[in-house]
C-alpha atoms as one frame of an Amber mdcrd trajectory, in Angstrom:
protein
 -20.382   4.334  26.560 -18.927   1.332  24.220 -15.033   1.978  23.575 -13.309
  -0.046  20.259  -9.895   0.475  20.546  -7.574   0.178  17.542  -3.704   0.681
  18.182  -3.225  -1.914  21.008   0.461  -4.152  20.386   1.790  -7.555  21.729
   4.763  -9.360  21.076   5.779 -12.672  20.433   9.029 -14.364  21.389   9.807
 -15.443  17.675   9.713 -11.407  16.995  11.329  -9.930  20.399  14.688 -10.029
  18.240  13.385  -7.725  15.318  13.177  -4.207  18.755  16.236  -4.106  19.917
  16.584  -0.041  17.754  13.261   0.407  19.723  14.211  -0.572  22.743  18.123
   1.371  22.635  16.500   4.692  23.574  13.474   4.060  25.645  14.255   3.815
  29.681  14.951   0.563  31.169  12.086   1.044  33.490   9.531   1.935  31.494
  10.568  -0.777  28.587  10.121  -3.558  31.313   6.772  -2.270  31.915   6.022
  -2.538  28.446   7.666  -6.198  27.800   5.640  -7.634  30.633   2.065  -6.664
  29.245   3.542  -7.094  25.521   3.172 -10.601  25.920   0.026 -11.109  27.888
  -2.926 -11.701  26.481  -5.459 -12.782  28.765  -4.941 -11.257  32.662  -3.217
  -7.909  32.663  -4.818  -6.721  29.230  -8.381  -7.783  29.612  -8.494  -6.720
  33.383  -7.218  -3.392  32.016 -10.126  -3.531  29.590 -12.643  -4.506  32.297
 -11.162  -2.066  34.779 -11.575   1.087  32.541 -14.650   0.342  30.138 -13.053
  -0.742  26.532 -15.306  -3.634  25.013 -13.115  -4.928  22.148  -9.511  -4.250
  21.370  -7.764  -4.682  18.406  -4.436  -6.181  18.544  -1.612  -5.818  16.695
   1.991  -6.450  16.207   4.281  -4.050  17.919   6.829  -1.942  16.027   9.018
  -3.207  13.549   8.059  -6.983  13.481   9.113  -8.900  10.540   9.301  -5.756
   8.333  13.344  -5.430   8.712  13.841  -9.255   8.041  16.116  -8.867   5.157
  15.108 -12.464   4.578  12.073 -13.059   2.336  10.667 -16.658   3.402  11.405
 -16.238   6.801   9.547 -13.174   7.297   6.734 -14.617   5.468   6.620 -17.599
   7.776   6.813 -15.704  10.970   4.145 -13.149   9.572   2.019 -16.379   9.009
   2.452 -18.036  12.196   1.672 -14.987  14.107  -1.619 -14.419  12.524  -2.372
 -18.045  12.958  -1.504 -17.279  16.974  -3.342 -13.969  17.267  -6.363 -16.140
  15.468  -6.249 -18.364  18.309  -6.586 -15.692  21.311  -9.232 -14.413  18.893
 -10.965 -17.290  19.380 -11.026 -17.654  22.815 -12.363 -14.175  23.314 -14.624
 -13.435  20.208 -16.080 -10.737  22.321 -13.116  -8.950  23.213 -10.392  -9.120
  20.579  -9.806  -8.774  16.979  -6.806  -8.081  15.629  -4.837  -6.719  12.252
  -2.809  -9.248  10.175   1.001  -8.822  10.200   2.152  -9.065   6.612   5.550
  -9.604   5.239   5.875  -6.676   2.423   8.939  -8.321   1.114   7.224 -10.304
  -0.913   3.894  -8.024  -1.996   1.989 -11.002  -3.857   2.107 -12.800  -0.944
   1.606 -10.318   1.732  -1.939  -9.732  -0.488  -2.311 -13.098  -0.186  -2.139
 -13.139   3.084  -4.196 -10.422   4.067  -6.961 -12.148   2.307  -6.285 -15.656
   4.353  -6.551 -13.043   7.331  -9.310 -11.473   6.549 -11.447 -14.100   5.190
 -10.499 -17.267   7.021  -8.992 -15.891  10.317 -11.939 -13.362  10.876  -9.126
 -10.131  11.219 -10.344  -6.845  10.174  -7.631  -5.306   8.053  -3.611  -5.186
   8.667  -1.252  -2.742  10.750   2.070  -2.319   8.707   4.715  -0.924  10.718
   6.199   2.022   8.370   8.954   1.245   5.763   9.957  -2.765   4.868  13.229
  -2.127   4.432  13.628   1.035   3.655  10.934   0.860   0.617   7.539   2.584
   1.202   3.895   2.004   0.631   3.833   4.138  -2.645   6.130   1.644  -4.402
   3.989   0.476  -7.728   5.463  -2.889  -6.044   2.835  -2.750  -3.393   0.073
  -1.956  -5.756  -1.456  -5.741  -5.286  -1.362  -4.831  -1.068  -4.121  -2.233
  -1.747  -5.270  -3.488  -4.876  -6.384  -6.243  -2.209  -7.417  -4.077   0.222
  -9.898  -2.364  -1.841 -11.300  -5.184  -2.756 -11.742  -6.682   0.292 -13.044
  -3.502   1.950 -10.572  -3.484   4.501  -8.556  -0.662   5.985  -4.523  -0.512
   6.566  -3.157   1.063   9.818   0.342   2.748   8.800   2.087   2.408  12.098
   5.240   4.182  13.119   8.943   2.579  13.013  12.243   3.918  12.725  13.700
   5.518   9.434  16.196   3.469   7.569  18.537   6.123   7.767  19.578   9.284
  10.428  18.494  12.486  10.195  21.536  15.065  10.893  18.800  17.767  12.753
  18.247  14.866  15.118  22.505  14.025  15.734  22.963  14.606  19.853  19.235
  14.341  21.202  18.033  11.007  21.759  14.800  12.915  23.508  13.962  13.392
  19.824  14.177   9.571  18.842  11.475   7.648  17.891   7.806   8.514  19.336
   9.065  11.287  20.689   8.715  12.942  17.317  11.036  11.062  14.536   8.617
   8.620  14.234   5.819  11.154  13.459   8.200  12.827  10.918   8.375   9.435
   9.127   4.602   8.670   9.358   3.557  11.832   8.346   6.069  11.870   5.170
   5.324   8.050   4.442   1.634   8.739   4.263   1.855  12.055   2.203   3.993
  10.128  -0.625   1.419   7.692  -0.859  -1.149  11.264  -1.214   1.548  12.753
  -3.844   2.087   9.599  -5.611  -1.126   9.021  -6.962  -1.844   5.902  -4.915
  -5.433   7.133  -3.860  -6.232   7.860  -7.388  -5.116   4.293  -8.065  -7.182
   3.119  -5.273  -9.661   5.629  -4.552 -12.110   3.236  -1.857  -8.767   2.279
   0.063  -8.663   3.841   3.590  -5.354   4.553   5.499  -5.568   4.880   9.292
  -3.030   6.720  11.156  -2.461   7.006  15.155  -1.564   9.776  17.064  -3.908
  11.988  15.527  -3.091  11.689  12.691   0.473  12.330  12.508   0.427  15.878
  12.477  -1.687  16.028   9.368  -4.924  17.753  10.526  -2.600  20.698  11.408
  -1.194  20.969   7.951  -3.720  20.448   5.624  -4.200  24.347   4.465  -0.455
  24.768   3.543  -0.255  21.310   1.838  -2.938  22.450  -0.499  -1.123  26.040
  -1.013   2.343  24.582  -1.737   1.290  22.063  -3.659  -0.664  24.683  -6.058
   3.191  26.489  -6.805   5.372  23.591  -6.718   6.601  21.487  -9.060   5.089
  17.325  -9.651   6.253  14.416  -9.194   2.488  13.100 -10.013  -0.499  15.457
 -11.554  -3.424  14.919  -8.414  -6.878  14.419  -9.824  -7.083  16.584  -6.131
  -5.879  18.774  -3.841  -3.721  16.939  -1.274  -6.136  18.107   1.369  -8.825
  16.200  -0.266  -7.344  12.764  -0.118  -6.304  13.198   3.787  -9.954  13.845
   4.233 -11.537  11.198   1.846  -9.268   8.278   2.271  -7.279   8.729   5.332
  -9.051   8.079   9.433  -7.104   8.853  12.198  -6.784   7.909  15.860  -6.635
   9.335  19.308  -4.091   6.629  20.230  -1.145   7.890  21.974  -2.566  11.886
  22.209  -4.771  12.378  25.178  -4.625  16.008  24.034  -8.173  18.332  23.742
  -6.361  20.941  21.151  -5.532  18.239  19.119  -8.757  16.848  19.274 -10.602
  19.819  18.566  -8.118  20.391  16.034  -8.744  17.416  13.742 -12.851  17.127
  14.591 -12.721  20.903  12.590 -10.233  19.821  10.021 -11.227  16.248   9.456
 -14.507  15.953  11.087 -15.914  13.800  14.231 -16.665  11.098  11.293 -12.937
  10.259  10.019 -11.891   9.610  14.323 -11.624   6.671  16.340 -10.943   6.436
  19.932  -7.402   4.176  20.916  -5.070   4.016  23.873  -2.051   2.774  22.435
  -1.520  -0.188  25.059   0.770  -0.524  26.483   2.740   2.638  25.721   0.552
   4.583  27.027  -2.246   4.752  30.162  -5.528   2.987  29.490  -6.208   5.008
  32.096  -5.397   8.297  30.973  -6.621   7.536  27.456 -10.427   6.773  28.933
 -10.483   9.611  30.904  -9.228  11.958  28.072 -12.145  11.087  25.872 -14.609
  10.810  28.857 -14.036  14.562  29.720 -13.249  15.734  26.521 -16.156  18.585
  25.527 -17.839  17.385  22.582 -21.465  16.398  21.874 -22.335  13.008  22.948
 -22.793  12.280  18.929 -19.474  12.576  18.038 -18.435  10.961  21.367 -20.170
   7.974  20.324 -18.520   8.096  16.921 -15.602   8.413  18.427 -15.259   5.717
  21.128 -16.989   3.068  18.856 -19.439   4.056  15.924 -16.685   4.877  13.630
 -14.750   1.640  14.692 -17.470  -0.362  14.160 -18.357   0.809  10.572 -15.267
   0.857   9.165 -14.181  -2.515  10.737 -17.291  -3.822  10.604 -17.307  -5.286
  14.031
């Protein structure tokens, strides 16, 4: 069966600077496994891809990129010139690869800008932004012309995970707990529900957030959202239920949960419809992540939508 897979990262040397909070609590080991295939391209990924059945991948920066610059114009040159590279490899493998534009949030204007020069003259399919730009979030009325864009280009954003900009206490002492262990899903989760609770989708109501790892946690949550949200207090008066919005204008991805309950899980909550099928290369087997969905028991319908129907409508590939 055709596999699209959506949450797959390199690197470039002008950004290897912008990890080093990544790379503090992950094993040396396993971080010089991922470094070596971060910056490959053309042998180790696409044998990968050959070796285990995925037909395109979509590529994307790796976490945090030029989204803690503190310095405008130099993040938006390097976001630039690594579109205009991931173009390139693009190019050379219009079968294989597309990718996501990197975009430099400190300046909004121009990170609309330059999802549109992405989109319509470098052939990408929408942009992954890696959480927070420093320390500001997605529901900011200062990124209103980022999805303002988006919707009218038709294009989705992937909200990927990075570090908060500040500590949590409940985490002090237990660096198992860093990162994608589960901070990083804490963040996600909580970045994409204050775009849901401050009106953004209302704003934008044909803009469609993507979220790996199954969404974050979401799925699971969706019943008390909706019940809290009915006694507490508002920031913003919804035109809907919270609920409503993670269905209608959020997708999510299998990338980085090779996990049946939570698959199950989110095909009853969200539907086999709002899924796509990812690995999350390479932090995470390609490997694993085929055999996962290959075995998984669902129709061969929603298999299909999953590995590459979904993908392919939303993404128009």
């Amino acid at each position: 069966m055709k596999k699209i897979v959506l949450e797959e990262h390199f690197l470039t040397p002008a950004l290897a600077g912008y990890g080093a909070n990544v790379e503090a609590f992950i094993d040396p080991e396993h971080f010089r496994h991922y470094k070596s295939r971060l910056g490959d391209f053309e042998d180790i990924r696409l044998q990968e891809m050959d070796a285990h059945g995925i037909d395109i991948s979509v590529l994307s920066v790796t976490t945090p990129g030029v989204q803690v610059e503190p310095d405008c114009a130099i993040a938006v040159r390097k976001a630039k010139e690594v579109n205009d590279m991931l173009a390139t490899v693009m190019q050379r493998n219009p079968t294989r690869f597309s990718g996501f534009a990197h975009l430099a949030l400190q300046d909004p204007v121009e990170a609309a800008n330059e999802l549109e020069r992405a989109v319509k003259q470098l052939g990408m399919c929408g942009a992954l932004i890696n959480g927070h730009t420093n320390g500001e979030y997605l529901d900011d009325p200062k990124f209103w012309p980022v999805w303002e864009r988006a919707e009218a280009l038709d294009v989705p954003i992937y909200l990927h995970p990075a570090n908060a900009p500040d500590s949590a206490k409940c985490l002090d002492g237990y660096v198992e707990l860093l990162g994608p262990a589960w901070a990083w899903t804490a963040e996600t989760a909580t970045h994409a529900l204050r775009m849901v609770m401050g009106g953004v989708f209302d704003r934008f109501p044909k803009v469609t957030l993507v979220l790996g790892h199954m969404g974050e946690t979401l799925p699971f949550v969706l019943w008390r959202l909706d019940s809290r949200y009915k006694m507490m207090k508002h920031t913003h008066t919804l035109q809907k239920l919270p609920s409503q919005y993670i269905r209608d204008n959020i997708m999510i991805t299998t990338a980085g949960s090779c996990d049946v309950p939570a698959l199950l899980c989110s095909m009853l909550a969200l539907g086999a419809d709002r899924i796509m099928f990812s690995v999350d290369y390479p932090y995470e087997s390609t490997a694993e992540a085929v055999d996962f969905i290959t075995r998984a028991p669902i129709s061969e319908i929603d298999r299909a939508k999953i590995c590459h129907l979904n993908a392919e409508r939303l993404l128009r590939l």
